[in-house]
C-alpha positions as CSV (number, residue, x, y, z in Angstrom):
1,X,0.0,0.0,0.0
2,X,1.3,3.7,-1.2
3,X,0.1,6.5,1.9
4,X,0.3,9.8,0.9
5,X,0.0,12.9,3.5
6,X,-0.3,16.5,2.9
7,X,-2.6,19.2,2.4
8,X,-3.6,19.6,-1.5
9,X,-2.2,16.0,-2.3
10,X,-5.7,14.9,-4.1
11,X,-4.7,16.9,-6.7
12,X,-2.1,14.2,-7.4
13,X,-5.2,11.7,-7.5
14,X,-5.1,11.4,-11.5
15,X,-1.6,11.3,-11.4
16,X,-1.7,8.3,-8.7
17,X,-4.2,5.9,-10.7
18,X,-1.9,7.0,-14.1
19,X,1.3,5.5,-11.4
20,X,-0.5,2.4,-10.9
21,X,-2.4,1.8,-14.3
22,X,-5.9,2.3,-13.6
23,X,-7.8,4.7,-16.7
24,X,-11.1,4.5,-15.3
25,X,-12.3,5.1,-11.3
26,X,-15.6,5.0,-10.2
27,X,-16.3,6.9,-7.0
28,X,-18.0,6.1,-4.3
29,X,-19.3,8.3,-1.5
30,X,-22.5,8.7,1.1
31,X,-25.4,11.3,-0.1
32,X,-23.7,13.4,2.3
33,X,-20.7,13.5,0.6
34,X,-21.5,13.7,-3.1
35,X,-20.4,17.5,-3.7
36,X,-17.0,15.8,-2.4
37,X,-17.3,13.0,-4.6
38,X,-17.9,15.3,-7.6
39,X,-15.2,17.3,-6.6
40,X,-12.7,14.0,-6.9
41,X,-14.4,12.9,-9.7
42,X,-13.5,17.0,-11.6
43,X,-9.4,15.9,-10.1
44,X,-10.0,12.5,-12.0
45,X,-10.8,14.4,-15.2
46,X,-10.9,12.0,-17.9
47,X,-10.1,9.0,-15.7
48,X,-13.3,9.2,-13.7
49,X,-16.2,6.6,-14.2
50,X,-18.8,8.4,-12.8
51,X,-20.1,9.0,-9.3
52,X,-22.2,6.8,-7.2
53,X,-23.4,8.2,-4.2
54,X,-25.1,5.0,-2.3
55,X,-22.6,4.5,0.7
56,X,-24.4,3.7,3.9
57,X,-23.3,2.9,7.4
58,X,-22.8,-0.8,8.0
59,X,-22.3,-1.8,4.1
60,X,-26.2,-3.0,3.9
61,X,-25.5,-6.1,1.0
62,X,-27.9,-4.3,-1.8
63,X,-25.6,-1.3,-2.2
64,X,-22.4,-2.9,-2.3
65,X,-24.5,-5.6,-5.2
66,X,-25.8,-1.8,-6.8
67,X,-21.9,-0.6,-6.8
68,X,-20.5,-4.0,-8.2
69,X,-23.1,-3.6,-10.7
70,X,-22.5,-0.1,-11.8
71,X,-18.9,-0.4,-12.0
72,X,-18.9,-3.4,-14.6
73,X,-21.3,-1.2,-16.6
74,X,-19.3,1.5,-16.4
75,X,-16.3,-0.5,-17.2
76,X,-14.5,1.2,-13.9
77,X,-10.9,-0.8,-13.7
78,X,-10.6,0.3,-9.6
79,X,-13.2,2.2,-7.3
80,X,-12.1,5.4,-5.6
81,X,-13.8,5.8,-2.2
82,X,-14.4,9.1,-0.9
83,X,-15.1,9.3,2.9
84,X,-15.8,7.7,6.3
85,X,-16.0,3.8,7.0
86,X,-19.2,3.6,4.8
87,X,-18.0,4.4,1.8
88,X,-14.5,2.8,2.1
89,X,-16.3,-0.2,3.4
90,X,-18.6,0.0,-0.1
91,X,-15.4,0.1,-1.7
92,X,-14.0,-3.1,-0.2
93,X,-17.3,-5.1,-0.4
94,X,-16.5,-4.5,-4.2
95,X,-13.0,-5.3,-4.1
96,X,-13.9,-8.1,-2.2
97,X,-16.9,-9.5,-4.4
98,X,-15.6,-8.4,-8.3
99,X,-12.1,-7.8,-8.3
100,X,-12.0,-4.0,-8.7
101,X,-8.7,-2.7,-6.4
102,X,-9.6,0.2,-4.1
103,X,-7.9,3.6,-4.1
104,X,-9.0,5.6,-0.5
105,X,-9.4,8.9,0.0
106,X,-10.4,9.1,3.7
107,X,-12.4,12.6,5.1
108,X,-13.0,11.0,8.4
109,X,-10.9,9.6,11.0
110,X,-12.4,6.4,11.2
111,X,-9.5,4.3,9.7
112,X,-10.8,2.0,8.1
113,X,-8.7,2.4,5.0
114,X,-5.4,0.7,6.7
115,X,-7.3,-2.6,7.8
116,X,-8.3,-5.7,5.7
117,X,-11.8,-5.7,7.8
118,X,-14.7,-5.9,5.5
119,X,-18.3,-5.8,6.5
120,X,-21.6,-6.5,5.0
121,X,-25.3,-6.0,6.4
122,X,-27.6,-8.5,5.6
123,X,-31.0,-9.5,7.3
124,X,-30.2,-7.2,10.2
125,X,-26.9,-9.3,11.2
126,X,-23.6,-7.8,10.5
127,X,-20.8,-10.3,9.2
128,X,-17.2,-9.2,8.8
129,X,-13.9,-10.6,7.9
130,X,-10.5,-9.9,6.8
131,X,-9.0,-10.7,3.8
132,X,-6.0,-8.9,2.1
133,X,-7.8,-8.4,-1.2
134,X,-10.0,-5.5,0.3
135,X,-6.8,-3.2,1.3
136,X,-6.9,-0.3,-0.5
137,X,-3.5,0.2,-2.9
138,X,-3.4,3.6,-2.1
139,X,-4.2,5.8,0.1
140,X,-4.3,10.1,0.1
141,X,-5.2,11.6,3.2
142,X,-5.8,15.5,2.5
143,X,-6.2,17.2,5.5
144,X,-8.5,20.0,3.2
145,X,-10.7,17.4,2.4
146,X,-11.7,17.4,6.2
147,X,-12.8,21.0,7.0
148,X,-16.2,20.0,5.9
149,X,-16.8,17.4,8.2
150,X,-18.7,18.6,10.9
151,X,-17.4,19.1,13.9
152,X,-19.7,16.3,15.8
153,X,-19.0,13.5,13.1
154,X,-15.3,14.9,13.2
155,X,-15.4,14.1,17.2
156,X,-17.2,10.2,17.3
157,X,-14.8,9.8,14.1
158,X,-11.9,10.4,15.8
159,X,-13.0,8.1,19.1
160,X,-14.1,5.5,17.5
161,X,-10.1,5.7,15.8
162,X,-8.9,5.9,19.3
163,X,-11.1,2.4,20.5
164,X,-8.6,0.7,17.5
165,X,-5.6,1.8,19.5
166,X,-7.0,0.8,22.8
167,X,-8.3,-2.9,21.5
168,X,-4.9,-3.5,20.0
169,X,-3.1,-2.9,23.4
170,X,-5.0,-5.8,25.2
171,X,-5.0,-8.3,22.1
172,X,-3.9,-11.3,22.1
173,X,-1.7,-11.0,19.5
174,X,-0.7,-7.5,20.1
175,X,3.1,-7.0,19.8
176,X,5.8,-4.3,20.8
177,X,5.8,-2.3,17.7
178,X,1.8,-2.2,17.6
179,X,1.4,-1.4,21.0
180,X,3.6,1.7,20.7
181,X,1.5,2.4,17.7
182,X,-1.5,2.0,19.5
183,X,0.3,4.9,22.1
184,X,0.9,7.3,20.0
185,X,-1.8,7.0,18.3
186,X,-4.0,7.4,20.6
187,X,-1.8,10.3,22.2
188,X,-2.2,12.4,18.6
189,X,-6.1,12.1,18.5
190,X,-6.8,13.2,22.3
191,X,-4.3,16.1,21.6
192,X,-5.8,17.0,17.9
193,X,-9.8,16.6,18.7
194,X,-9.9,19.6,21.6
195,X,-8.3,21.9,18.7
196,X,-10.5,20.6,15.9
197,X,-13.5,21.9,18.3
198,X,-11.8,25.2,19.4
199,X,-10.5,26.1,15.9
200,X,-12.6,24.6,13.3
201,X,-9.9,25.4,10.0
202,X,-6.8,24.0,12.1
203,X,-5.0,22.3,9.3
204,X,-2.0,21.6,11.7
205,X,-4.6,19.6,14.5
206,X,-6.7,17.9,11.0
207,X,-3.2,16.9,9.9
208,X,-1.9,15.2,12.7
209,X,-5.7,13.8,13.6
210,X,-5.4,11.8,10.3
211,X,-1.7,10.5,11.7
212,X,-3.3,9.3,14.1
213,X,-5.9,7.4,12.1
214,X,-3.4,6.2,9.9
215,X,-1.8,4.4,13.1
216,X,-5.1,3.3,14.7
217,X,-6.4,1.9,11.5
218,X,-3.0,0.2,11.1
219,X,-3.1,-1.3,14.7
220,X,-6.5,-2.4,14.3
221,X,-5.3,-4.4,10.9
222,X,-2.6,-6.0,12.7
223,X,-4.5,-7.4,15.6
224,X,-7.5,-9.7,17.0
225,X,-10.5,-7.7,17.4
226,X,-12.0,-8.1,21.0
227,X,-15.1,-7.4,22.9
228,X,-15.5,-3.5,22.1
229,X,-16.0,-4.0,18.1
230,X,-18.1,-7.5,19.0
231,X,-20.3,-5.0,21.0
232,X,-20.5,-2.3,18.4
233,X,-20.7,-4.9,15.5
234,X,-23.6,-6.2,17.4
235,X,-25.9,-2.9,18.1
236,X,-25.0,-1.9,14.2
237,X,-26.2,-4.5,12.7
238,X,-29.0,-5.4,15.1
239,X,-30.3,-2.1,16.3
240,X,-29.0,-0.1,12.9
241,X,-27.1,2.4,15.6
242,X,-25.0,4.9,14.2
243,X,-21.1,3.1,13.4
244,X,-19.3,6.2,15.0
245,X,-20.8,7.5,17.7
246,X,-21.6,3.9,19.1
247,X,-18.1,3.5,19.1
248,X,-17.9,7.2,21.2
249,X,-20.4,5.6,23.7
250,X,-19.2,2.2,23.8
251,X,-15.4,2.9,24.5
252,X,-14.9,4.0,28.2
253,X,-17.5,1.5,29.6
254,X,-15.3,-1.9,27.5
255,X,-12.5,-0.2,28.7
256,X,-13.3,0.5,32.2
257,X,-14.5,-3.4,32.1
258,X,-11.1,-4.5,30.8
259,X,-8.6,-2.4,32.3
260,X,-8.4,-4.7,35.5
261,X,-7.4,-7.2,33.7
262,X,-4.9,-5.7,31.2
263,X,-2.5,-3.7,33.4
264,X,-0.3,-3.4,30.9
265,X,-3.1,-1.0,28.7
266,X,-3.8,0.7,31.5
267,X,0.0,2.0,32.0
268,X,0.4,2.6,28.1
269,X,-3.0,4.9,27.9
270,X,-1.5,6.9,31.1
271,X,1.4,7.7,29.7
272,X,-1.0,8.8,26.4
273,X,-3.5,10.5,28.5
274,X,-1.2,12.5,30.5
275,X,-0.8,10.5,33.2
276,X,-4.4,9.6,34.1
277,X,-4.8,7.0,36.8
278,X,-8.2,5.9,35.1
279,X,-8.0,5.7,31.9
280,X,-11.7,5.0,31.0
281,X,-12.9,7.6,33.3
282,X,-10.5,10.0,31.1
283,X,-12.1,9.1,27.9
284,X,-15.7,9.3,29.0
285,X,-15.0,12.8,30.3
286,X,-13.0,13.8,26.9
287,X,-16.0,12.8,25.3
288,X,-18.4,15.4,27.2
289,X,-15.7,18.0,26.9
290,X,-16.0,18.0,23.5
291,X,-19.4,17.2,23.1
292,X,-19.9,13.7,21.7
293,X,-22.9,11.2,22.5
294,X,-23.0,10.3,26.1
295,X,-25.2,7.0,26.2
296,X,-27.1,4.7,23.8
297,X,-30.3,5.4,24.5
298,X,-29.8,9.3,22.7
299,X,-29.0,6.9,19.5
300,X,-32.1,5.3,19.5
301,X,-31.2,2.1,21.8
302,X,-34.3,1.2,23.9
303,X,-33.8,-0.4,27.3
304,X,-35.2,-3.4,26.1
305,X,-32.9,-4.1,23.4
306,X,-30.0,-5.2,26.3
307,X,-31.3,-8.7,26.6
308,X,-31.2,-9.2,22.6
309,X,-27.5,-7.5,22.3
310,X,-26.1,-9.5,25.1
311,X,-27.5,-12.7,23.7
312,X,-25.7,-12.2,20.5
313,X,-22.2,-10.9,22.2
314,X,-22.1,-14.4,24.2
315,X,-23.6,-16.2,21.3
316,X,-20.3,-15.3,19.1
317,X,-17.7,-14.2,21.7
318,X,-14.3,-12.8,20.7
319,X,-10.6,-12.9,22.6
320,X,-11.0,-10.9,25.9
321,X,-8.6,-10.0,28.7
322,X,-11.2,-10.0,31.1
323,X,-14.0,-12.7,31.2
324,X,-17.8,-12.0,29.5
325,X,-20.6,-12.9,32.1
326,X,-24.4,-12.0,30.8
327,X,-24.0,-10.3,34.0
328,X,-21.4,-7.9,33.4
329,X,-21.9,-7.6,30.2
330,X,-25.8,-6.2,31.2
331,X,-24.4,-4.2,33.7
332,X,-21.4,-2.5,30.9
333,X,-24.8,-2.2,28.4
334,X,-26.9,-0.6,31.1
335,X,-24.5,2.4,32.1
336,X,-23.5,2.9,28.1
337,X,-27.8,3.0,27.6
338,X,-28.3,5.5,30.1
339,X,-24.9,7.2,30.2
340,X,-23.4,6.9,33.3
341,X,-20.1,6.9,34.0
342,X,-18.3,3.6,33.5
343,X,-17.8,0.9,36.1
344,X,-14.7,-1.5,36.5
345,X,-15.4,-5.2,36.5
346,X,-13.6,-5.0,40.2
347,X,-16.7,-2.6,41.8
């Protein structure tokens, strides 16, 4: 995979499918993003497709089967997805199902670009995988591309980065190198997201918010996804919650849950954090400093989903480093419904 940083680097974007052989991209974006997409698509010039402007949260099966479609009618030879996780997912549902490489050109800090995690929505379950064919060949992160994103989605987006990091340090197969990763990473994006609030055209705070992206997304390729994403996977595909700020909610309660028994987590995010005894506590009150979701229920969770949600998480459970119980696990769901702050597995 080729990464490229910088402020006005998609202007390079015709030049980058020219470098690696590609004469016709289709691009992909949400309904939200389509002036964006058009935008690319005017860079592109004579190497764009066309724009299709389906993406949804989730990566329902339909629209990646619509996408796949268009692009063989179109004759694309690669897809260019312009976005968050939805449309970069799109984008790998294709590569993944016809063939078509993936070029990504990310305007969220969700990083899902660096990982070879696909997802698809079917039937109201969520399935996901990984498989190498769905990693983008390149990847341009222009931090100008950002400055529309709203501040809000800018926030969840950059949290939901940050629970990559912090899954990655308590993974089973987490190493040395990917748990400094998962540091830094997760020190960049709690010291970009307080200026992206305060000062919406930071370039400088954008810039290095995307760095830390890069790294989370990385981290989150390299490792075994644990109980946070099982969660989140769960109430998206169940409940149809929104992808980032579920992640926003969800994070300090799985972590609080988790941080007795990975010690080692705990010390890393400290040192991150700025020393924070309490590193879930931290996040949870980063989150209402800047003004992201506080609980489920303000998603459109009802109480009496819990019972469904916890049934599926023990139905299918991932690598932990503390153990599930339908108990705790009602107990994490309860004070991420009704936003309280989060409890250990030790009170």
């Amino acid at each position: 995979m080729r990464v490229v940083f910088g402020a006005g680097s998609v202007k390079s974007l015709s030049t980058e499918l020219e470098r690696l052989g590609f004469t016709r991209g289709l691009v992909l974006c949400s309904p939200e993003q389509k002036s964006t997409g058009e935008q690319i698509a005017a860079a592109l010039g004579t190497r764009a497709a066309g724009v299709l402007a389906e993406a949804r949260m989730h990566v329902p099966a339909e629209v990646a089967a619509r996408a796949r479609d268009r692009a063989a009618a179109l004759g694309a030879d690669c897809c260019v997805a312009v976005g968050g996780g939805s449309a970069i997912g799109l984008g790998k549902a294709v590569a993944l199902e016809h063939g078509l490489p993936l070029v990504a050109v990310p305007t969220t800090y969700a990083g899902s670009e660096m990982t070879p995690v696909w997802g698809l929505t079917e039937n109201g379950r969520k399935r996901t995988g990984r498989d190498p064919r769905v990693l983008p060949v390149s990847v341009l992160y222009d931090p100008e591309l950002t400055l529309s994103l709203p501040t809000g989605m800018s926030v969840t987006s950059g949290l939901n980065a940050i629970a990559h990091a912090v899954e990655a340090l308590y993974a089973p197969d987490a190493s040395p190198i990917v748990s400094l990763m998962a540091e830094e990473a997760t020190r960049a994006l709690a010291e970009a997201l307080p200026s992206i609030v305060h000062t919406a055209d930071d370039l400088t705070a954008r810039s290095q918010a995307q760095y830390g992206a890069w790294l989370c997304g990385s981290c989150l390729g390299a490792t075994t996804m644990s109980l946070h994403h099982k969660l989140c996977h769960s109430l998206g595909g169940a409940l149809n919650l929104p992808h980032a700020p579920t992640h926003a909610v969800v994070l300090p309660h799985v972590l609080a849950y988790n941080q007795p028994g990975a010690p080692q987590t705990v010390a890393a995010l400290s040192r991150a954090l700025g020393g924070t005894s309490d590193p879930a506590r931290h996040l949870w009150e980063l989150a209402r400093q800047l003004g992201a979701p506080r609980s489920l229920h303000e998603l459109g969770m009802t109480e009496t989903d819990i019972p469904q949600i916890v049934h599926e998480v023990l139905t299918n459970p991932y690598s932990n480093p503390v153990e599930v119980s339908e108990q705790g696990l009602t107990r994490l769901l309860k004070a991420a419904w009704c936003g309280q702050p989060p409890h250990s597995t030790e009170t």
